[in-house]
C-alpha positions as CSV (number, residue, x, y, z in Angstrom):
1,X,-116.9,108.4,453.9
2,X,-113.4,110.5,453.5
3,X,-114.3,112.7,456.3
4,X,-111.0,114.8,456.3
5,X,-110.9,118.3,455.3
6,X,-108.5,120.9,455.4
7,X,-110.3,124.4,454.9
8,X,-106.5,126.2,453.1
9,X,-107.4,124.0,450.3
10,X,-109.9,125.9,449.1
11,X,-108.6,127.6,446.0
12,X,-109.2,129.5,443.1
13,X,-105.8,128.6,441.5
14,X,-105.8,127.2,437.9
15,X,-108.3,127.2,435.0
16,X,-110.1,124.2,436.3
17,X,-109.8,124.9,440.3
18,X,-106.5,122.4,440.3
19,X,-102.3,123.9,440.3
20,X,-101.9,124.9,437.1
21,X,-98.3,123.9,436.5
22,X,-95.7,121.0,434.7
23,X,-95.6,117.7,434.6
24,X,-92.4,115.9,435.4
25,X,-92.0,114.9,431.7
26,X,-89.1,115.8,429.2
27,X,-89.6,117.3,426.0
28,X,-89.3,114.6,423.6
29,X,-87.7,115.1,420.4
30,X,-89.4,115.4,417.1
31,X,-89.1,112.6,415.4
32,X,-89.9,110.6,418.9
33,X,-93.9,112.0,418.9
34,X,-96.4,110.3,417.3
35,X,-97.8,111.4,414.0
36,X,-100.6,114.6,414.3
37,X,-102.2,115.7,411.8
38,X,-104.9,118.4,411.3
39,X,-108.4,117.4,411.2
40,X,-110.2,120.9,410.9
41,X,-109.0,124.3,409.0
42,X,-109.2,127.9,409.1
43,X,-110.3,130.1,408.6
44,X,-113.3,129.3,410.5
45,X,-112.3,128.0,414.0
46,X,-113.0,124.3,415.5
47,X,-112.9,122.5,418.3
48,X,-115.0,119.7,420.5
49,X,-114.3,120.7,424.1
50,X,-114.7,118.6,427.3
51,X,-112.7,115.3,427.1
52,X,-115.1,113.1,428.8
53,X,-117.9,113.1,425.9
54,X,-118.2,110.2,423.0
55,X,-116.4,112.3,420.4
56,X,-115.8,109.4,417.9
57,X,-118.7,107.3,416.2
58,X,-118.6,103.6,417.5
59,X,-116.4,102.4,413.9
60,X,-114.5,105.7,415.0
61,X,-114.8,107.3,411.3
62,X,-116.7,110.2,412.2
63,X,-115.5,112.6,414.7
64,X,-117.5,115.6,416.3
65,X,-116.9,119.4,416.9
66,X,-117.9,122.5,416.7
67,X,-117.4,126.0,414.5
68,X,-117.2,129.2,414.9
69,X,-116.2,132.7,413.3
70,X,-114.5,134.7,416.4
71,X,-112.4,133.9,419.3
72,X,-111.2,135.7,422.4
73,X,-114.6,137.1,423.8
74,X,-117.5,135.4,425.3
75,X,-120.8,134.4,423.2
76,X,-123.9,136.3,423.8
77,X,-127.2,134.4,423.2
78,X,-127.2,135.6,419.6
79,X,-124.3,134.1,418.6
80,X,-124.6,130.7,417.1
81,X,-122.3,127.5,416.7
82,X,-122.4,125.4,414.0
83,X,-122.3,121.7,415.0
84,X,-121.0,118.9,412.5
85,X,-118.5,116.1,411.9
86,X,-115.6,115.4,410.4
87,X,-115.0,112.0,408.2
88,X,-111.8,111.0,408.5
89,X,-112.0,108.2,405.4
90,X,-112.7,111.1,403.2
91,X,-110.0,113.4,403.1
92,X,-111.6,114.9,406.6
93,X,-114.0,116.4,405.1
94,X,-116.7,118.3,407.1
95,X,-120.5,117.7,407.4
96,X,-122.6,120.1,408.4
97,X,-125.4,119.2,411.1
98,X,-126.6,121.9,412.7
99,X,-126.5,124.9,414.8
100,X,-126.6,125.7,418.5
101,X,-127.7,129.0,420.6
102,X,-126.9,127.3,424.0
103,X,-122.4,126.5,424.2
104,X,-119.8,128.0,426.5
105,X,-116.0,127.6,425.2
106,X,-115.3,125.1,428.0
107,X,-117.5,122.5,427.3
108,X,-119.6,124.1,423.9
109,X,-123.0,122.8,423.4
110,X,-122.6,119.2,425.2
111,X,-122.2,118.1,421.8
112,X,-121.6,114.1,421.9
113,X,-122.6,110.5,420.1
114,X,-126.0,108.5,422.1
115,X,-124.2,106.1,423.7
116,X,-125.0,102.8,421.4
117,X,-125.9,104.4,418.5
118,X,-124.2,104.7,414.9
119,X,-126.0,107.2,414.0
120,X,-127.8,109.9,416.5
121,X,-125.9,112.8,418.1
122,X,-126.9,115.2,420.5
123,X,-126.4,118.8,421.7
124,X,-127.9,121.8,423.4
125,X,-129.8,124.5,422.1
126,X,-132.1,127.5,422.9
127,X,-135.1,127.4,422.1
128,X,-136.9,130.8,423.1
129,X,-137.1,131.2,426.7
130,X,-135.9,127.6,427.4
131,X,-133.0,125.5,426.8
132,X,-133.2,122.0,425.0
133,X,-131.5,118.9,423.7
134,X,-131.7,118.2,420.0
135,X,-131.2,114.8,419.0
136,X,-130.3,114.1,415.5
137,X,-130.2,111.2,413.0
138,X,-126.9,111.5,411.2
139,X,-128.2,109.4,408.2
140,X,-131.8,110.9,407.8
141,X,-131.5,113.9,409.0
142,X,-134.5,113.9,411.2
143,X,-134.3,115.2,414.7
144,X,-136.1,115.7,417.5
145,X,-136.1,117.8,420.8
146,X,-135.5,117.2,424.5
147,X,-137.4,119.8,426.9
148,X,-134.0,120.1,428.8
149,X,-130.8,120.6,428.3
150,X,-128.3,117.5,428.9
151,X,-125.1,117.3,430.8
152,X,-124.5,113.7,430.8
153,X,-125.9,110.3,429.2
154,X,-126.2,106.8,430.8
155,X,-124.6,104.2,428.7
156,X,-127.6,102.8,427.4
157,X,-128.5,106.2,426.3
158,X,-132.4,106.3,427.7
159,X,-131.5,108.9,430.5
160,X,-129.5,112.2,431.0
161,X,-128.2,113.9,433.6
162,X,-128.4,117.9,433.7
163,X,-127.6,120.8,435.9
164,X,-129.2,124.7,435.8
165,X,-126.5,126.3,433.0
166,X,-128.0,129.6,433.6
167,X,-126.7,129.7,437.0
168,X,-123.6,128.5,435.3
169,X,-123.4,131.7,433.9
170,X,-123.6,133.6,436.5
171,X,-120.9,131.9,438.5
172,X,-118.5,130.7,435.5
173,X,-118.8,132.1,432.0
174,X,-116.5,129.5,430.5
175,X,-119.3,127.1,431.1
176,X,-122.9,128.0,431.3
177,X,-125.0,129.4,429.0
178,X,-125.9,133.2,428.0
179,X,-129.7,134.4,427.1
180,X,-131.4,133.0,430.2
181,X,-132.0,134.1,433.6
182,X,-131.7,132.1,436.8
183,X,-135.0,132.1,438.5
184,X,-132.7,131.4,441.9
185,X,-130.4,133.8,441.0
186,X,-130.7,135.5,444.1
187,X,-131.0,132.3,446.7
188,X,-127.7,131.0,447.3
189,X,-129.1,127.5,448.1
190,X,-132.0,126.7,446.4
191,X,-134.5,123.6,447.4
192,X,-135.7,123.4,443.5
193,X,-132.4,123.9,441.7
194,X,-129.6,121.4,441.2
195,X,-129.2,117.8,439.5
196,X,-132.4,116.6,437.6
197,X,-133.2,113.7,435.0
198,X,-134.2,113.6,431.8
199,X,-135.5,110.3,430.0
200,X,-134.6,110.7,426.2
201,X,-137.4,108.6,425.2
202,X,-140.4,110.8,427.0
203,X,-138.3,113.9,427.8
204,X,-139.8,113.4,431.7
205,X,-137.6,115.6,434.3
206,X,-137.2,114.7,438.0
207,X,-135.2,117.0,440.4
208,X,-132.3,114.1,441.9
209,X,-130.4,116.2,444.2
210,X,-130.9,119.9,444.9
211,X,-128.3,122.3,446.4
212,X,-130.1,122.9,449.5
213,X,-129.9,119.2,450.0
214,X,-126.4,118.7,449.3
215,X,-125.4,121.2,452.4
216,X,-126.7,118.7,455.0
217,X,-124.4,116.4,453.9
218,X,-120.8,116.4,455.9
219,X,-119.3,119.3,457.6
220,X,-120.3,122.9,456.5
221,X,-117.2,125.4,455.5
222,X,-116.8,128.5,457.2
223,X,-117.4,130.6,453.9
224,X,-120.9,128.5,453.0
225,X,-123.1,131.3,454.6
226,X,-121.6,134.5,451.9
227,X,-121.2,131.9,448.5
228,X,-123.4,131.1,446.0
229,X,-123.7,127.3,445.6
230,X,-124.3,125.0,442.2
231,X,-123.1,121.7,440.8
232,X,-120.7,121.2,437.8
233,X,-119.1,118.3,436.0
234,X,-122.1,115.4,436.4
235,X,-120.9,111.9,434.8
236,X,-122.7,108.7,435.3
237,X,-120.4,105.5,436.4
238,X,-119.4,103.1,433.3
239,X,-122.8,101.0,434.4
240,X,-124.7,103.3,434.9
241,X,-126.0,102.9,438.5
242,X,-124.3,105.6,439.9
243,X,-123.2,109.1,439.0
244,X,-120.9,112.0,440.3
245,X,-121.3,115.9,440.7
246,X,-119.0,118.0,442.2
247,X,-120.9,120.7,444.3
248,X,-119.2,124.3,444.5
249,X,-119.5,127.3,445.7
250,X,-118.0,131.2,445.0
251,X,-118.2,133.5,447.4
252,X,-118.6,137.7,446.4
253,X,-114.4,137.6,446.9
254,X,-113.9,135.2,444.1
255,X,-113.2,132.0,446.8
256,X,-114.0,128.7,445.7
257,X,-114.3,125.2,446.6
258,X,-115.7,121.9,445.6
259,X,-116.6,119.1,446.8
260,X,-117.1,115.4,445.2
261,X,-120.4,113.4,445.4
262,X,-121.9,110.6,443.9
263,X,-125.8,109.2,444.3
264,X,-127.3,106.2,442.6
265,X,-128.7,107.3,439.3
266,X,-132.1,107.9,440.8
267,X,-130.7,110.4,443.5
268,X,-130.7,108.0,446.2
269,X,-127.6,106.7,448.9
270,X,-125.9,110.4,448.3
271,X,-122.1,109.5,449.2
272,X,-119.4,112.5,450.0
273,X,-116.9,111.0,448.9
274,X,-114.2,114.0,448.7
275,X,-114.8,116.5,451.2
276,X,-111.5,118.5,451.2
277,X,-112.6,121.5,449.4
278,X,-110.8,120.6,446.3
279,X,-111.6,118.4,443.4
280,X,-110.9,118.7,440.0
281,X,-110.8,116.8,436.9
282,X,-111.9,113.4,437.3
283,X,-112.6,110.2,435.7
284,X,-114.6,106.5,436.7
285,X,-112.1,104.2,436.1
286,X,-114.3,101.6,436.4
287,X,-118.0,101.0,438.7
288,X,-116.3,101.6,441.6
289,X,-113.5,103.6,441.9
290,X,-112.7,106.9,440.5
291,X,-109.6,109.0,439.7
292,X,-109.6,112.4,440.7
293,X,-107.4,115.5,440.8
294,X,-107.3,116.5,445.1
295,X,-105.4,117.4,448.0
296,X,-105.1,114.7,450.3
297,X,-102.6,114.4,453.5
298,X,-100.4,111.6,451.8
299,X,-99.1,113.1,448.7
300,X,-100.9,116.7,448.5
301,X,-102.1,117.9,445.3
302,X,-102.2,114.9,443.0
303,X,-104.5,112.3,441.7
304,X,-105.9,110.1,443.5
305,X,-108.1,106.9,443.1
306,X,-111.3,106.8,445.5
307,X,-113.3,104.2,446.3
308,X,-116.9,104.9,445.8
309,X,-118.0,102.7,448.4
310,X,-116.0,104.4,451.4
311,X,-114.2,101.1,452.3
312,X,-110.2,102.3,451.0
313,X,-108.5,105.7,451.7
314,X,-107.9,107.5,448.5
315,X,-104.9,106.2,446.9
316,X,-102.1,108.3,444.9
317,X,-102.1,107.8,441.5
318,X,-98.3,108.8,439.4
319,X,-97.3,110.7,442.5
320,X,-93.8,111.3,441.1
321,X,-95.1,112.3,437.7
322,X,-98.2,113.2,437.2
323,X,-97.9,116.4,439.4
324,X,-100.0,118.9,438.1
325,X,-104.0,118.8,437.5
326,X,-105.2,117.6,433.6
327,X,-107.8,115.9,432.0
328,X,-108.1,112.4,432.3
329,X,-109.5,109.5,431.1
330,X,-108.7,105.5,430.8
331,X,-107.9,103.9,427.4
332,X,-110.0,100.8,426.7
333,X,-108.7,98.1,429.2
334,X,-107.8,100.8,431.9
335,X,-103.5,100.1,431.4
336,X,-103.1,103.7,430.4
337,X,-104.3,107.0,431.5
338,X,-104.8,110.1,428.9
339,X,-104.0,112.9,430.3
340,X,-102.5,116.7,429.3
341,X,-101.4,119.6,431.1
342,X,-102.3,123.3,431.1
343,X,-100.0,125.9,429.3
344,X,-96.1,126.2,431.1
345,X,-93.8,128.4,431.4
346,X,-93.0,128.9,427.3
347,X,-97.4,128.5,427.1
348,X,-96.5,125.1,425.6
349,X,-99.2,122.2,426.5
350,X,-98.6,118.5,426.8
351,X,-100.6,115.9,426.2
352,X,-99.5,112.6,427.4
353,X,-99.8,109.1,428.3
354,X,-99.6,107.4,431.7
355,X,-98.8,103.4,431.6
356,X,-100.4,102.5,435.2
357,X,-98.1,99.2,435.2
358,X,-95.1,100.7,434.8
359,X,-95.6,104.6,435.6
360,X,-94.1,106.0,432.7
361,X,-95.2,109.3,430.7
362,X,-94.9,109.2,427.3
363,X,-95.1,112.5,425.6
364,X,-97.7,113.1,422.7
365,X,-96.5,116.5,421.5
366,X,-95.8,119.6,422.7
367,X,-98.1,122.2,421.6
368,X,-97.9,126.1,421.7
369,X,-100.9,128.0,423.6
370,X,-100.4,131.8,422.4
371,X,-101.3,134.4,425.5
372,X,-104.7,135.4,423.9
373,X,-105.8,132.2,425.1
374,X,-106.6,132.6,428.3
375,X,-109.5,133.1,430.8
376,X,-112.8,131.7,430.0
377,X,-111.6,131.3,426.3
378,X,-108.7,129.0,427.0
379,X,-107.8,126.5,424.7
380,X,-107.4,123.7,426.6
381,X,-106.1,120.1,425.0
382,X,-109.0,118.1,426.4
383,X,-107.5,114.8,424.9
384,X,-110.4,112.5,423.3
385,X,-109.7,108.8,422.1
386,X,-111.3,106.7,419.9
387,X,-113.1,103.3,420.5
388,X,-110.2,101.0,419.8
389,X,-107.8,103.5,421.8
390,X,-105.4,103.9,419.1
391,X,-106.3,107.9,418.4
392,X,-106.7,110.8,420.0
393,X,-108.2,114.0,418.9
394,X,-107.2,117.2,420.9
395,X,-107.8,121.2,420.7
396,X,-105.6,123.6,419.9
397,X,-104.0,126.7,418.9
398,X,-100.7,126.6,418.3
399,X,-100.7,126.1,414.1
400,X,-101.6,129.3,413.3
401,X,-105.0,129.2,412.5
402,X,-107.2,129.6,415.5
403,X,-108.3,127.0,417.5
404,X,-108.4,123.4,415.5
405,X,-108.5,119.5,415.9
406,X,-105.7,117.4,415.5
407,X,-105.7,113.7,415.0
408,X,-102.7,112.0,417.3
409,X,-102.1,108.4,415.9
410,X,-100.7,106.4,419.5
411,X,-101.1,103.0,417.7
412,X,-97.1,102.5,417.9
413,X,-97.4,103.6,421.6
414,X,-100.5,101.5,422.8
415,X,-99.8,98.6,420.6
């Protein structure tokens, strides 16, 4: 695979391991933005989190999130979240669904739409001394549990993908889970711990890829021995057959790195496919290749597209403007990238959209992060679209009311 490393990459810089910084994209005026509007209110505060989840129903009526009553600490296991949905045809008017004992502010409760379905939603919960999945019927109401907690779904929605959010915890706040405790808290490489399945028909587990078995794999970095290792980020390829997790590490001094991998989706023909020491954000753009925030000896830190298969070196992606790390996905038909950009200099956060054709940014707002925000309870955009690729629903701060969802119209933009 991409053998190369460079050990200086490995970095702590950045909310999501990435350079936390600008884009080279001009503040549009006003009246040049797409319309936003708000979607949620205070004085209860709302948001969906991670940008790679089905947020939107498939007729992209109903959109997902989350509630709470405080901001600016972390939640302790008993502090709940409500879960529900707003219908846009209806004045945005929120529905209830449930509740949650089992979220993080970076990524909440896994909260997302079964791949397929109309109708049934899914998100983590506690129950007692073990973490779950509820699944939900929208229209009946009726719901039933997984035995373990979910990180990803295939696109048929029969299996999920999961990692040890306990040990999440430990390592990074922002996304694991309080009120459980690691049984391999104190073994920095465990042989039982690490990607597992689920089936969401039978709720049968099976261990995929553990950590110990991840450190075979490629060339071991000088820190490995003092850092406590664990996977992150898990997201099965558009067909399914394949999946990625990005395996890290944290030493006692705070150091991290990561490291890209993908496996077929029953664990075997593990691939390294970015060994550097840092990956960040990334995205399938289709079954085979994959877009991914690194640091690579062409361009640097940028994104990048990699080929799953190992055959083509990674290949810069926006190199003259897309220079900082974000969040981002394809719009339907892969011709633009979604993508935003932590706070700059002012705090200000852009969402924006990358045409692959032509490598333009066009801007989607510009929207004010206040200082509070920061840490473990950032608010980060984490730009979500809808089916037909014509809206996108972000998070954040800047109206005055907490932490909200807004609805960006980009019909004039996408056509």
């Amino acid at each position: 695979m991409f053998a190369t490393r460079r050990h200086f990459l490995r970095s702590s810089v950045g909310p999501g391991l990435g350079l936390a910084g600008a884009i080279a994209l001009p503040a549009a005026a006003a009246d040049a933005l797409p319309p936003v509007r708000p979607l949620t209110r205070g004085p209860r505060f709302h948001w969906f989190s991670y940008y790679d989840k089905l947020e939107f129903d498939p007729t992209g009526r109903y959109v997902l999130g989350m509630e709470v009553s405080f901001e600016h600490r972390l939640p302790t296991a008993t502090d709940p979240v409500r879960v529900g949905m707003v219908d846009t045809a209806d004045n945005d008017r929120w529905i209830d669904l449930g509740e949650s004992y089992a979220w993080c502010w970076q990524q909440g409760c896994m909260l997302q739409w079964l791949p397929g379905s109309d109708r049934e939603v899914v998100w983590n919960d506690r129950d007692g001394n073990w973490f779950v999945c509820r699944v939900l019927d929208t229209r009946t109401g009726v719901s039933r549990s997984i035995p373990y907690p979910i990180y990803a779904l295939s696109p048929n929605g029969h299996t999920a993908i999961g990692c040890n959010f306990s040990r999440l915890w430990d390592v990074r706040p922002g996304y694991g889970y309080p009120g459980l405790t690691d049984p391999d808290s104190d073994n920095p490489t465990p042989a039982d711990s690490g990607v597992y399945s689920v089936d969401l028909r039978t709720g049968e587990q099976r261990l995929l890829v553990s950590v110990a078995q991840v450190l075979k794999l490629g060339e071991p970095f000088p820190d490995w021995g003092q850092a406590k290792h664990y996977f992150i980020h898990l997201l099965f390829s558009p067909d399914g057959k394949r999946f990625i997790a990005l395996h890290r590490w944290r030493t006692p001094q705070k150091h991290a790195g990561t490291r890209m991998l993908t496996a077929n989706a029953d664990g075997s023909e593990l691939r390294l496919i970015d060994a550097n020491g840092l990956t960040s954000h990334f995205i399938w753009r289709d079954e085979r290749y994959i877009l991914a925030w690194s640091d690579q000896p062409s361009h640097g830190k940028r994104f990048y597209l990699f080929d799953d298969r190992g055959e083509h070196a990674p290949e810069p992606v926006g190199p003259d403007v897309m220079l900082a790390d974000g969040h981002c996905t394809y719009l339907p038909g892969n011709t633009w990238i979604l993508n935003d950009s932590y706070p700059d200099r002012q705090r200000n956060q852009h969402p924006f959209l990358y045409e692959v054709a032509t490598a333009r940014c066009v801007p989607l707002g510009h929207f004010h992060s206040p200082p509070e925000y920061t840490g473990e309870w950032r608010v980060d955009t984490h730009p979500r679209f809808s089916p037909d690729g014509k809206k996108v629903v972000i998070d954040s701060p800047h109206g005055g009311n907490g932490r909200q969802m807004y609805l960006i119209d980009i019909a004039g933009i996408v056509g």
